[in-house]
N, C-alpha and C positions, 0 to 999 in steps of 0.2 A: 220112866224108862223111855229113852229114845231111840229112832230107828230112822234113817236116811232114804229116802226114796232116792230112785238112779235115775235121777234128773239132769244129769250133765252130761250122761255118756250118751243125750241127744245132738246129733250135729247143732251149731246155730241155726234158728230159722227166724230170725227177726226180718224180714225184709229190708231191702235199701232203703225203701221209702221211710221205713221207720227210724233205721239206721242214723240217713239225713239227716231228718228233722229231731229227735229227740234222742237216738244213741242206746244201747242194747242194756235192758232193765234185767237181770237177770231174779227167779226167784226161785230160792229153797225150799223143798218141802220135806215135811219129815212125818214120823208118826210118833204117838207116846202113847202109855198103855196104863199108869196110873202113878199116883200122886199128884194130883193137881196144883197144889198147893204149894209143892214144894217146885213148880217149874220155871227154870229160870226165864224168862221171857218179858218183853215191856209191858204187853197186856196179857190176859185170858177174854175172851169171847163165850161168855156162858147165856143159855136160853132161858128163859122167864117164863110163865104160861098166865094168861090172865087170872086178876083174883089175885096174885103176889104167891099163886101157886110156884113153889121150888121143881125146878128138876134133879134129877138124881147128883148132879155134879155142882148145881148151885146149892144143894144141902153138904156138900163137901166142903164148901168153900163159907158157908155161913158158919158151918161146924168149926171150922179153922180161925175163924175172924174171931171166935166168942160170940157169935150171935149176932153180928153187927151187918150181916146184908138183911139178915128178916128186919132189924127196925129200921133200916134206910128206907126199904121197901113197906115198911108199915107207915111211914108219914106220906103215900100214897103219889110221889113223884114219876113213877112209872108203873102203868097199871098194866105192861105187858101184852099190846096190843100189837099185832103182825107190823112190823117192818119199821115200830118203833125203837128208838139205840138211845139208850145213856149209858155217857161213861164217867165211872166211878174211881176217885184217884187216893191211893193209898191206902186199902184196905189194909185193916190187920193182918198179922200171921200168916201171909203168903209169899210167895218168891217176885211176885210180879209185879210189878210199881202202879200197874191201872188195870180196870177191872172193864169189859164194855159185856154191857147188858143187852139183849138183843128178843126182842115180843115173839114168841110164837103162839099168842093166840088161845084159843079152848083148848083144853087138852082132848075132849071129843072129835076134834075136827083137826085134829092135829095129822099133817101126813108130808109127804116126799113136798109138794106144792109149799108149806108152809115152812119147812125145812129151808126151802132153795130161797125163803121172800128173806126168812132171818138172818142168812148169812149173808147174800147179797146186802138186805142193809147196813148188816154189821161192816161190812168191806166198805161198801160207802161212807160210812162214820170215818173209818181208819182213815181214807186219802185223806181225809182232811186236818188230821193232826201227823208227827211227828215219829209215831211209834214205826219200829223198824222189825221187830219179830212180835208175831201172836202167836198164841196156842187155842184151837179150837176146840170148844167143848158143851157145843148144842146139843143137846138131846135128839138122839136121832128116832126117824120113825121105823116101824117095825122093817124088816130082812126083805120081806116081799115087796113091800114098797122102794127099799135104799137098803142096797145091798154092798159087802163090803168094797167090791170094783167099784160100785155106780156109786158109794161116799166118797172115795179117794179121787174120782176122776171128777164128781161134781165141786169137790171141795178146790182142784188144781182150776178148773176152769173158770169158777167165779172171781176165786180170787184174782188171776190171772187178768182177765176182763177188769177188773177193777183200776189196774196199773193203765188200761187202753187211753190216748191222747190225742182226739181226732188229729189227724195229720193237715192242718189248716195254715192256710199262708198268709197271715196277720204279719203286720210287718212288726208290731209291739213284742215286748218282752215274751217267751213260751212258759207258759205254766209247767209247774215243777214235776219232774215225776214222783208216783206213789214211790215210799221211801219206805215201805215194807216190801221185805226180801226174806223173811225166813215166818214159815208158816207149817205149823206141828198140829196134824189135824187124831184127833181121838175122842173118847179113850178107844183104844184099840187092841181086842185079844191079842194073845199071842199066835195063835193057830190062824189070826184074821192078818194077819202085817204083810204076807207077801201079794193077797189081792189089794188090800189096799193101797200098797208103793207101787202095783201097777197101776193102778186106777189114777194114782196120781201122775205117773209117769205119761199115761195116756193124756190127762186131761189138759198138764201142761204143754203140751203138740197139740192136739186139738183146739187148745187157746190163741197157738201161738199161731198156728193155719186160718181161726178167724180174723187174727190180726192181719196175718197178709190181707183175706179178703174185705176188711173195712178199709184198712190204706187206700186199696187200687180204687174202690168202691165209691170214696166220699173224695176222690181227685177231680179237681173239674175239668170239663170237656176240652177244651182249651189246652190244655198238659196232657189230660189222658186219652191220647189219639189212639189210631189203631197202631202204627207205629213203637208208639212210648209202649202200650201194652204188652206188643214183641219184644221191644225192648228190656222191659221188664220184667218178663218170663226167664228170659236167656240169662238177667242177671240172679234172679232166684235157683235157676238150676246148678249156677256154679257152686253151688252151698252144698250140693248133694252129690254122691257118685254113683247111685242110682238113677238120676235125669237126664235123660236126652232131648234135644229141642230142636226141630226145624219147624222153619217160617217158610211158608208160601207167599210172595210175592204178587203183585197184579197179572203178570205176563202169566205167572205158574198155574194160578187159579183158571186162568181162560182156559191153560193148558188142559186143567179138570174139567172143565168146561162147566162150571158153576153158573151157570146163565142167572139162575136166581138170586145169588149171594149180588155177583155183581150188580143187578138191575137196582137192586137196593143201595150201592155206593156208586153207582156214576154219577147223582147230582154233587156227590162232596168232593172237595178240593183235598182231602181228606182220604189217599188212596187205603183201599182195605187191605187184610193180611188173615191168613188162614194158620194158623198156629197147632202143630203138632206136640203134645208132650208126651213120654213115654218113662213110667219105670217097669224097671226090669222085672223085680223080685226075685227073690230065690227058694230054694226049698223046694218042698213037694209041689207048689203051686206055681215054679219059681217062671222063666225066661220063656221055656218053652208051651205056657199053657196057653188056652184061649183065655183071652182080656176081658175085665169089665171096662169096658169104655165110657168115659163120661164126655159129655157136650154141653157148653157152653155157649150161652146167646150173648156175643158180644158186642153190640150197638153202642159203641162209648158216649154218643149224645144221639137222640132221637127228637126231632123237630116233628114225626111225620111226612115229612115229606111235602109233596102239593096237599097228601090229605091233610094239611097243617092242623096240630094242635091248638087246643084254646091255650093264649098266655098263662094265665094262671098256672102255677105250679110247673110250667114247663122247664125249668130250671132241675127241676127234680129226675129230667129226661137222662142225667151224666148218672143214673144208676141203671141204667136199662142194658147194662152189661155187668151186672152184679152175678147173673148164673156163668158168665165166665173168669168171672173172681174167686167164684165158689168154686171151681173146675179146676183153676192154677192154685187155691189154696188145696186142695183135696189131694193134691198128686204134690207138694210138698211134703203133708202130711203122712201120704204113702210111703215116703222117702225118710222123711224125720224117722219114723218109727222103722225103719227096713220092711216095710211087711210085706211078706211072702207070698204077693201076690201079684200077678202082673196087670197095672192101672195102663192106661192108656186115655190122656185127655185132647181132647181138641175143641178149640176155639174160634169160631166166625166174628174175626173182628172188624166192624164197618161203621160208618157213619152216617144218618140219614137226612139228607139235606135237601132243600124245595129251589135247588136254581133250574137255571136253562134246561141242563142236560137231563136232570130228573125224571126218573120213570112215571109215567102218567095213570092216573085209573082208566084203566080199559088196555092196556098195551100188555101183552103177552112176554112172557119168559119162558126159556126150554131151561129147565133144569138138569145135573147132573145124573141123572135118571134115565133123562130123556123123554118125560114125561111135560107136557106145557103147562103151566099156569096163568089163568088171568087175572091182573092183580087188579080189582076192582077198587081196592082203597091201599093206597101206600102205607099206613099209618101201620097197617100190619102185617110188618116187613119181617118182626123175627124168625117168623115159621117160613120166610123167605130164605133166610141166611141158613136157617138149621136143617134146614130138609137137603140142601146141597152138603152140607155136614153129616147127616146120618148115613148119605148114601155112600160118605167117603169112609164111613166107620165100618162099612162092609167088606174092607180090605183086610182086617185086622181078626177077618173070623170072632167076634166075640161070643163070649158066652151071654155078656147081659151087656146089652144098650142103656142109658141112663142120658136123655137132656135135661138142661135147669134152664128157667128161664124166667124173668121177669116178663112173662107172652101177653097177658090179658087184664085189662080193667074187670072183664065178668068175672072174674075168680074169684079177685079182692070183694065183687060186688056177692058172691056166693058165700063166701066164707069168709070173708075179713083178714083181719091184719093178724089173726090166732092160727092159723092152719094153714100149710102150702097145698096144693093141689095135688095130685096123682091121680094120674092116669097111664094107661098101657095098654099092649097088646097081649101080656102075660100077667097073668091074677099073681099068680106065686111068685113074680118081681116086685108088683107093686104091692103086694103084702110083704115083703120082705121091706121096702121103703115105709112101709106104715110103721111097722115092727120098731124098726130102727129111728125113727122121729118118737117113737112114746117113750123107750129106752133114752133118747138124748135129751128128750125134754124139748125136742125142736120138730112139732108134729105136721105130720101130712095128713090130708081125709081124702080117699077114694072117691074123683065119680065117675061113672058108666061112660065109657067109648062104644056106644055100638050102631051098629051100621046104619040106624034111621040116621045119625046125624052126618055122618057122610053125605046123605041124600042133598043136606044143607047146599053143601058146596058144586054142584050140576054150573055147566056153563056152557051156554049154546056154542062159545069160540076156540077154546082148551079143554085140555085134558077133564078140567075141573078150575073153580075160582080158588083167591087164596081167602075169601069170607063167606060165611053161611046165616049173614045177616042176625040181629042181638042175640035173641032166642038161644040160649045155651051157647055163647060165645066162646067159653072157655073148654069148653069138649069141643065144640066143633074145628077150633085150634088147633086140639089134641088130632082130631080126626084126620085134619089136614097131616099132617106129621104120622099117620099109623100109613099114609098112603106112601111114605117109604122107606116103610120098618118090614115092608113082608119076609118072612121069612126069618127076622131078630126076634131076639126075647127083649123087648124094648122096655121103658116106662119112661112118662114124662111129669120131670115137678114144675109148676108153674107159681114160681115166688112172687109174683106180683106185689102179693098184699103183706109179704112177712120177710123180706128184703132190706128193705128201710125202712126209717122211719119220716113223717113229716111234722111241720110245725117248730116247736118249740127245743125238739129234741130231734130235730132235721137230722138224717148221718145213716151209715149203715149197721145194718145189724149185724153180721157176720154170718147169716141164717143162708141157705140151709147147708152149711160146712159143719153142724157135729151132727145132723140128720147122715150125713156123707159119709163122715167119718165113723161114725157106729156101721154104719153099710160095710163099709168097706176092714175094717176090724174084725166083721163077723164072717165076712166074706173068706180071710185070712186064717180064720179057725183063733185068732189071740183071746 
């Protein structure tokens, strides 16, 4: 039995950039609720547990075969080991032409994490052959763990991610898109079908908002100015009639008097842009309520500045405007889904460059505050850009402050590439941002803003420095940045280390936009 998730009566949101380059993938989802066997589909995706242990639906389908998945599985070619896939072609006695087998592992240690590694691989298997509809039929783990919204919405998002084609300007032929487009995830109760067609409904927005953010994200600096950025915004908004967009220009921004945003873009040739997005929402929460405001640290290339960079890896600098990809993706998102709540993003988009005109360490900035800064080292420019940002977020009366930002090397050095940072000036914000990364599977870890590390930042010339020397580099960031939330219910994520990736698998993650998006969902009461 099948059942249609309302995946289409989402506006498009494929961005242009994706548009461009590779042209609008669309995918179905659906749910089914029993007969395996008999579903009409190119594959089924069933779970294995090691040992050539069956799960509950892989004993359906060996039942239907005559037996013949337990002896395939007894000449011991898959022994059912996490994020291993064979697929099996023409089994007996079922509707499906190919069968893909998919590890998860002990059945002791089986949970939500081993759930997400098996179907993720099993989706990696698919891009690579020809099949055009599966039917999912993993064994899920217990309710508490993966519940039936948080099945539908994991199951839209992987697969969804699966279809993703870094947006790369190779002049050779473009690799093909994923040619699966209809994806029937179960078995699923009957009492269970309307959280789970939400969950899927969610998750394909939610996918499709990471998409935007790895587009913008993995463009290089060269293309993706602060200009193109604006650019870019204004043409994602036209997709929606919930989005409104103004650009602040150089002249406007003085008008702000952003002393700090600018001191950071007067060495680039590369003038900056201060970007406003707004949805409205409606309902209970709808136009007229107080906003969550999100803020984005937009550095489209980061050289440092005079405090120059080591070469190495500085190429990797064209992401250091990922938390305001993660900003433009989050408020499409808001838009995709209409939710009933009123977003409001803004984005400091600049360039950081070490010519002539370049702000020097030791040279003072008044910032939009009105408060001075002495910028002891260029290099850490973003709590430059975003501090004249939060103060502008005070117009907007919010109810909760939210920056994102790729801010600190100490963070990645604190917690690696597994955890975004958070921190704030309100515990019941940034537990509400923890909450929502362990729900998305895209986690934050708290640490301590308090006032010794303010002490950090003292400066015989200003107000205060924009550095408080290594020593808890990434609070003392944070710290700089609570000096002007007074009076917001603020929190800060600092994606550093879980934004991109490097090496081999160079590119963005699309992180922290379903941390965002669960925020902002539960935010909405959906």
């Amino acid at each position: 039995m099948l059942a249609t998730a309302n995946r289409r009566t989402l506006p498009r949101s494929v961005p242009a950039l994706r548009q461009r380059w590779y042209g609008d993938i669309a995918m179905r989802f659906e749910t089914w609720s029993k007969g395996i066997a008999t579903l009409d589909v190119d594959c089924l995706v069933v779970g294995i547990f090691d040992e050539n242990e069956l799960s509950e639906e892989a004993r359906a389908l060996d039942a239907a075969s005559g037996g013949r998945l337990k002896k395939l599985l007894g000449r011991g070619d898959f022994p059912g080991k996490p994020a291993e896939t064979l697929l099996i072609a023409d089994l007996p006695g079922i509707g499906a032409t190919r069968v893909l087998l998919t590890g998860l592992g002990a059945r002791k240690s089986f949970g939500r994490k081993a759930w997400r590694k098996a179907w993720t691989a099993a989706v990696a298997a698919l891009s690579k052959t020809g099949i055009e509809s599966v039917a999912l039929a993993i064994e899920r783990p217990q309710a508490k763990e993966l519940d039936d919204y948080y099945f539908g919405r994991t199951v839209a998002e992987i697969a969804e991610a699966g279809s993703y084609r870094i947006n790369d300007l190779k002049s050779g032929k473009k690799p093909k898109p994923l040619r699966l487009g209809r994806v029937l995830a179960g078995p699923v109760a009957k009492g269970a079908a309307a959280a789970v067609n939400r969950g899927l409904t969610h998750g394909a927005a939610i996918a499709e908002a990471c998409k935007v953010q790895r587009d913008l994200a993995n463009l290089p600096g060269n293309v993706c100015t602060p200009i193109f950025l604006a650019e870019e915004t204004r043409a994602l908004a036209k997709r929606y009639r919930s989005l409104r967009v103004r650009v602040l220009d150089g002249p406007a921004i003085r008008r702000e008097k952003m002393g700090c945003l600018l001191a950071v873009s007067q060495g680039s040739a590369q003038p900056p842009r201060f970007i406003v997005i707004e949805h409205g929402g409606s309902g209970k929460a709808g136009s007229a309520a107080h906003p969550v405001v999100l803020v984005g640290k937009g550095v489209t290339f980061d050289t440092g500045g005079i405090s120059l960079k080591d070469p190495p890896s500085m190429d990797e600098m064209k992401f250091d405007m990922s938390g305001a990809a993660a900003v433009i993706a989050s408020l499409t998102l808001a838009a995709a889904l209409d939710l009933p709540l009123r977003v409001v993003g803004l984005v400091a988009a600049v360039e950081n460059m070490p010519d002539g005109k370049a702000v020097k360490p030791g040279d003072i900035a008044t910032s939009a505050s009105g408060q001075t800064v002495e910028i002891l080292n260029t290099d850490a420019e973003g709590r430059l850009i975003l501090c004249d940002a939060l103060h502008y977020a005070r117009r907007f009366q919010p109810a909760a402050v939210v920056d994102v930002a790729t801010l600190t090397g100490a963070c990645v050095v604190a917690l690696g590439h597994h955890h975004s940072g958070a921190m704030g000036n309100d515990e019941a914000l940034v537990t509400e941002l923890v909450a929502a990364g362990v729900r998305a599977d895209d986690r934050a870890w708290p640490l301590p803003v308090t006032e010794e590390y303010a002490e950090q930042l003292k400066s015989n010339f200003a107000d205060f420095a924009n550095i408080g020397g290594r020593d808890g580099g990434a609070i003392t960031a944070a710290a700089f940045l609570g000096k002007f939330t007074q009076g917001l219910k603020w929190a800060h994520l600092d994606v550093a280390g879980t934004a991109y990736q490097s090496g081999a698998q160079k590119g963005s993650t699309g992180r922290p936009t379903p941390l965002l998006a669960d925020f902002l969902i539960h935010r909405a009461g959906l």
